[in-house]
N, C-alpha and C positions, 0 to 999 in steps of 0.2 A: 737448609741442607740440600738435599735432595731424595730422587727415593731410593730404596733401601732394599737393595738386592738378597733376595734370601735362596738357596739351590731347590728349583720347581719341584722335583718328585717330592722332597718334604714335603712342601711348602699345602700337594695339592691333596697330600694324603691327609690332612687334618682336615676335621671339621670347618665347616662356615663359623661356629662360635671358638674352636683353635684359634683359627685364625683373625677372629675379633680380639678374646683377649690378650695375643701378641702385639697389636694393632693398638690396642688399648696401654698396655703395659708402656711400648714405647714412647706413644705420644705425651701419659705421664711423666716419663721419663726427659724429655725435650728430646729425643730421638732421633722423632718423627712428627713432623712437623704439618702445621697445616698447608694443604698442597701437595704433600711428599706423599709417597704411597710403596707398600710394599712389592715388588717386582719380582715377581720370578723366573729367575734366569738357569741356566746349566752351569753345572760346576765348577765348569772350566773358566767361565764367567767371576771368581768371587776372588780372584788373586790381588789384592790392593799394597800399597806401601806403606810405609812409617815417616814421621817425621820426627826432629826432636828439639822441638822449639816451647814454648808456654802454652803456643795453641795446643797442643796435642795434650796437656797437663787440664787444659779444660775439655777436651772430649773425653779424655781418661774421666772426667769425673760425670759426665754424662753418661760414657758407660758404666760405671757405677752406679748411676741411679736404678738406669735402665735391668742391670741385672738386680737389683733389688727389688722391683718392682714384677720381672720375669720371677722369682725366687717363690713369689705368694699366688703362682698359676699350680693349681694341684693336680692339673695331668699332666705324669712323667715327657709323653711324648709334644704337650702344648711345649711346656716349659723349657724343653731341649730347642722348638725351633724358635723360641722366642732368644732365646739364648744365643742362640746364632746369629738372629738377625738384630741384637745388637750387637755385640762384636763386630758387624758387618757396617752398619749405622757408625760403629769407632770407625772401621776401616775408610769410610766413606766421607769421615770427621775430616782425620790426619789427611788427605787426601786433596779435600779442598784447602786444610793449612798450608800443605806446599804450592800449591797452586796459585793462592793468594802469597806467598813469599812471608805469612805472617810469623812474625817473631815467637 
């Protein structure tokens, strides 16, 4: 995939172990991938597209995983930005589908 843009003021007000198990959560999830790392960028930064091909039917289920896996983090505020940054990990999915023109 790539990495995985999450909005910095979150991202910087969690903990070093917040922000492990997001990190963790994802890469269980196939997310985030080895190599790929989480980015902090501004918000203005996180506006991505759609696509609506079969690729996008398998990062939907990536995201899936990944919010299942965010769901069993017990800090309100971990689980919120793990949460994001899949969604973001989806966004970043459909993304490279259109890109590669994959069906």
């Amino acid at each position: 995939m790539a990495n995985i843009p999450v909005e910095r003021n979150a991202w910087e007000a969690l903990s070093a172990d917040g922000q492990r198990a997001i990190e963790t959560a994802l890469r269980q999830a196939g997310s985030l991938r080895e190599g790929d790392m989480i980015e902090p960028v501004e918000a203005r930064q996180l506006d991505i597209g759609a696509a609506d091909t079969q690729c996008e039917t398998e990062c939907y289920s990536v995201y899936e995983g990944a919010i299942e896996y965010c769901n069993a983090i017990p800090e309100p505020e971990v689980r919120a930005i793990c949460f994001a940054a899949g969604a973001t990990a989806y966004g970043a999915c459909l993304l490279l589908c259109m890109q590669m023109g994959a069906p």
